[in-house]
C-alpha positions in Angstrom: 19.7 -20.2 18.5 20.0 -19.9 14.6 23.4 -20.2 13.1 24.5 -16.6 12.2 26.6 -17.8 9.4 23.6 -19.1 7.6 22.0 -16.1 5.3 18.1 -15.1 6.2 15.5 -16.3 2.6 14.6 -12.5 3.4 18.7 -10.8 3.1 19.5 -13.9 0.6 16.8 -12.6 -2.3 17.6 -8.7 -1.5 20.9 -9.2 -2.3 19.9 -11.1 -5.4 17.3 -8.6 -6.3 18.3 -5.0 -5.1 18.3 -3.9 -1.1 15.7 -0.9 -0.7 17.4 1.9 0.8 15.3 1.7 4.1 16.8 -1.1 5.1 16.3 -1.3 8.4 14.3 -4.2 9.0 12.3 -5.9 12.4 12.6 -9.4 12.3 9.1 -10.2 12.5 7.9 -7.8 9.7 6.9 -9.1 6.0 9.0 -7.3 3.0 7.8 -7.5 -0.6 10.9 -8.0 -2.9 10.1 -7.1 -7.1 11.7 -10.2 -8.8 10.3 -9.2 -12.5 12.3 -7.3 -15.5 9.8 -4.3 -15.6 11.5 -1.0 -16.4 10.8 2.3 -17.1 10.2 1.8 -21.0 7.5 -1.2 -20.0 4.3 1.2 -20.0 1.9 -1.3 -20.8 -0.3 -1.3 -18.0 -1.3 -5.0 -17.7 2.5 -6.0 -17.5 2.9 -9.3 -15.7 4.3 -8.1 -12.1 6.0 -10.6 -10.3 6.8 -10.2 -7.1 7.7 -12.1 -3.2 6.6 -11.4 0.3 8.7 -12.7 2.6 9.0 -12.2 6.5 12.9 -11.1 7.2 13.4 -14.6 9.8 11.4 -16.6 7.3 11.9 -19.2 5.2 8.9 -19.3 3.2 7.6 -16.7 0.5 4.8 -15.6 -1.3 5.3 -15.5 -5.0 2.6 -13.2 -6.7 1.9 -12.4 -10.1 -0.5 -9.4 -10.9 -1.8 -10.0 -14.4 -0.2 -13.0 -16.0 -1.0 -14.6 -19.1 -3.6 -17.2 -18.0 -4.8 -20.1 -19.7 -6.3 -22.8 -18.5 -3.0 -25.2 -17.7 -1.8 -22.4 -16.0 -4.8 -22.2 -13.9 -4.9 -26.0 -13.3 -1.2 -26.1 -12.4 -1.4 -23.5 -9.9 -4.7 -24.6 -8.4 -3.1 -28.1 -8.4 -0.1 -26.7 -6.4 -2.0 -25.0 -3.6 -2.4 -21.6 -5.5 -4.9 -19.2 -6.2 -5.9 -17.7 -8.8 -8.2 -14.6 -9.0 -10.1 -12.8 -11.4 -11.9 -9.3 -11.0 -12.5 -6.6 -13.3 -9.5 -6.1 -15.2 -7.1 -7.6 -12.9 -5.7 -11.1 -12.6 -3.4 -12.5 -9.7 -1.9 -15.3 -8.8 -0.9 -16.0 -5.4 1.6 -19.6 -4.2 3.0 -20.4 -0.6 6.2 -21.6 -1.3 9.1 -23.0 0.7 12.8 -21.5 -0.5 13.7 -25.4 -1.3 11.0 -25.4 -4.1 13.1 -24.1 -7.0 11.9 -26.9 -9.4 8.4 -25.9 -8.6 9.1 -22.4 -9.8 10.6 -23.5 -12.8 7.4 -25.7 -13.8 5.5 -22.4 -12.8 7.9 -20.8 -15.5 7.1 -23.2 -17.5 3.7 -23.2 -17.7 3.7 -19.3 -18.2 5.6 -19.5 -21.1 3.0 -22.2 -22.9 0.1 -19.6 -22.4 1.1 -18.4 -26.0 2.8 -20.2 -28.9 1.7 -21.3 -32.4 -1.3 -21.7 -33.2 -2.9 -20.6 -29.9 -4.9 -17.8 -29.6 -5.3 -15.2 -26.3 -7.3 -12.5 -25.6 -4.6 -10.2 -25.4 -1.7 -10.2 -28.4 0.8 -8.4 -25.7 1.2 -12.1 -24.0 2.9 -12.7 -26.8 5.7 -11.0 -25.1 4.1 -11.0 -21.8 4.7 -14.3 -21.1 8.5 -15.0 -22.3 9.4 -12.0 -19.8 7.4 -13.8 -17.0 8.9 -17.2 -17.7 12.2 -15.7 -17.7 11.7 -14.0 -14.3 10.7 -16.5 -12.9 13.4 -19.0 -14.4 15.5 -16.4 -12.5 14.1 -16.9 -9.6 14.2 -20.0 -9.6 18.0 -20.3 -10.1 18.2 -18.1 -7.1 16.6 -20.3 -5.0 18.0 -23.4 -6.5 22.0 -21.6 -5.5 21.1 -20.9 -2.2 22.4 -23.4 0.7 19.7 -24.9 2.8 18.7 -24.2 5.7 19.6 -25.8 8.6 16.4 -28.1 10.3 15.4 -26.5 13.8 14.0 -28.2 16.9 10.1 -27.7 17.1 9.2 -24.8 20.1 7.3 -21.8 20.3 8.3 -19.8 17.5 8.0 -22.8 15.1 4.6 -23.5 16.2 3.7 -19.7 16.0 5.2 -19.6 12.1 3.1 -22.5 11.9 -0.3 -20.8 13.5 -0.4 -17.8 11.3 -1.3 -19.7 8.0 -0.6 -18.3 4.3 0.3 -14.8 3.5 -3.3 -13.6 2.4 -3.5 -11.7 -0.7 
């Protein structure tokens, strides 16, 4: 049985980021928790959302980002990592499995965000400019969340493990 005294990734990330006022949530159902800075002066509408799925008993998320700043050592980075990355019309996401013990990770995500624009580069977009310093910082955020929260304790293989294990990444 779980230790009750250790926080859920799921109750750990809504307390960092905001609890929806539904919450009333069924341990095996996915919730999606917005992690970026947008507010209600941002009406540019290819602002880099950031967001997390994450089931409530789970300890592993989604990070998506719907229409980053993407250059091509952002797109090598996160195909490198296990991520996708997909184009279509004019919309770009980026999807990563993640565990919540990956914080560095994030931060090298972050990272490579933020070097999408800089002196001397050029982009098809002049909003990165912006864009991508608001990104970065979200996700440094993030990553300091996950990087401040206390491990999880490791749990005998069984049933629900191998279940967890079955269903595969969180499609897009």
């Amino acid at each position: 049985m779980p230790n009750a005294s250790i926080q859920s990734l799921a109750d750990f990330l809504l307390d960092a980021y905001g609890r929806p006022p539904d919450d009333h949530r069924d341990p095996d159902r996915k919730i999606s928790i917005r992690i970026d800075d947008r507010n209600g002066s941002d009406v540019y509408k290819r602002f880099c959302e950031i967001s997390v799925t994450v089931a409530c008993a789970g300890d592993t998320l989604l990070l998506r980002l719907d229409n980053p700043p993407l250059g091509q050592d952002l797109r090598d980075f996160v195909e490198k990592h296990g991520g996708l990355v997909k184009e279509g019309g004019d919309r770009t996401v980026i999807a990563m499995n993640l565990k919540s013990n990956q914080a560095r990770l994030v931060r090298e995500l972050a990272d490579a965000v933020d070097r999408v624009v800089g002196r001397g580069r050029r982009y098809p977009d002049s909003n990165w400019k912006w864009i991508a310093p608001r990104a970065a910082k979200s996700l440094k955020r993030l990553a300091d969340h996950l990087k401040s929260r206390p491990p999880a304790p490791r749990r005998a293989s069984g049933a629900a493990a191998r279940r967890r294990a079955s269903q595969g990444p969180v499609d897009l």
